[in-house]
N, C-alpha and C positions, 0 to 999 in steps of 0.2 A: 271183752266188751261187756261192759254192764248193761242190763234189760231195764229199759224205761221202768218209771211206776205207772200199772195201770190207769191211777186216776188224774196224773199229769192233764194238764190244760194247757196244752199247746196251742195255742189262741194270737192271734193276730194284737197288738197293741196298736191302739188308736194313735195318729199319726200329733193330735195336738197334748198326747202325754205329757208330763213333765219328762227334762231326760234324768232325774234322777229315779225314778219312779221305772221308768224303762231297762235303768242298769239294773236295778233290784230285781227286774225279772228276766233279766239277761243272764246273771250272777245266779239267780233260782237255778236258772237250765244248765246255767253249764257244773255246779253244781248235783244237779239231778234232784232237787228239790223240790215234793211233788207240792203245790200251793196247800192239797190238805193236810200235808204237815205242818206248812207253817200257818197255817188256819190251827191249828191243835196246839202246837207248842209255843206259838206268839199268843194265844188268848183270843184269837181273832175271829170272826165269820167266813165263812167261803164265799161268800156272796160279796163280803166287802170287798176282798181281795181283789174278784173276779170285776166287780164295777173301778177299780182302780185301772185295769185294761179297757176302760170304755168308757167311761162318761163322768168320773167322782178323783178331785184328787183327796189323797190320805191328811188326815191330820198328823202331824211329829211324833203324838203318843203310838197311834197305829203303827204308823212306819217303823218307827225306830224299834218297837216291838220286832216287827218282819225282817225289819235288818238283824237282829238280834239273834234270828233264829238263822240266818245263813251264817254270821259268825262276823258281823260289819256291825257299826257305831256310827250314826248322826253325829259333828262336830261341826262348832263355827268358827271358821278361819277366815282370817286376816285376805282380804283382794289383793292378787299378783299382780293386779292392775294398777302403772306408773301412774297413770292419769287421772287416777279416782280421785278425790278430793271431799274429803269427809262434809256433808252437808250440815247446814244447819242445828245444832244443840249436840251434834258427835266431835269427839275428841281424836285432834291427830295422835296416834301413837309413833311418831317417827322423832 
């Protein structure tokens, strides 16, 4: 069994998080990815990190950063969704 890191922030996520924002700290844990790492190795603030479980969502650069350091990539994908219907000035790709 591996030993937590001590400065792990085991902290409760705010219930109106984004859910991608939730999986990335879900993916931190179960990982064992202590946030000051990936505050260290993303370029990032601990503080930011820590207001992304409370009150601030991430911008793309941030995130995608923090993703980076679990070993995940930001992509934009096509909706699974039959009923979507590309609005106004987008282009059907089908």
């Amino acid at each position: 069994m591996r030993i937590p890191h001590p400065k792990r922030l085991a902290c409760p996520i705010a219930p109106h998080a984004h859910p991608l924002v939730r999986r990335f700290f879900e993916i931190a844990e179960e990982q064992q990815v202590a946030l000051t790492d990936v505050s260290e190795r993303g370029g990032l603030g601990l503080a930011t990190l820590v207001k992304w479980k409370y009150r601030h969502s991430p911008t793309i650069v941030t995130f995608e950063a923090a993703l980076n350091v679990v070993g995940y990539e930001l992509r934009v994908v096509p909706r699974r969704d039959p009923a979507h219907r590309p609005g106004r000035g987008q282009k059907e790709t089908m």
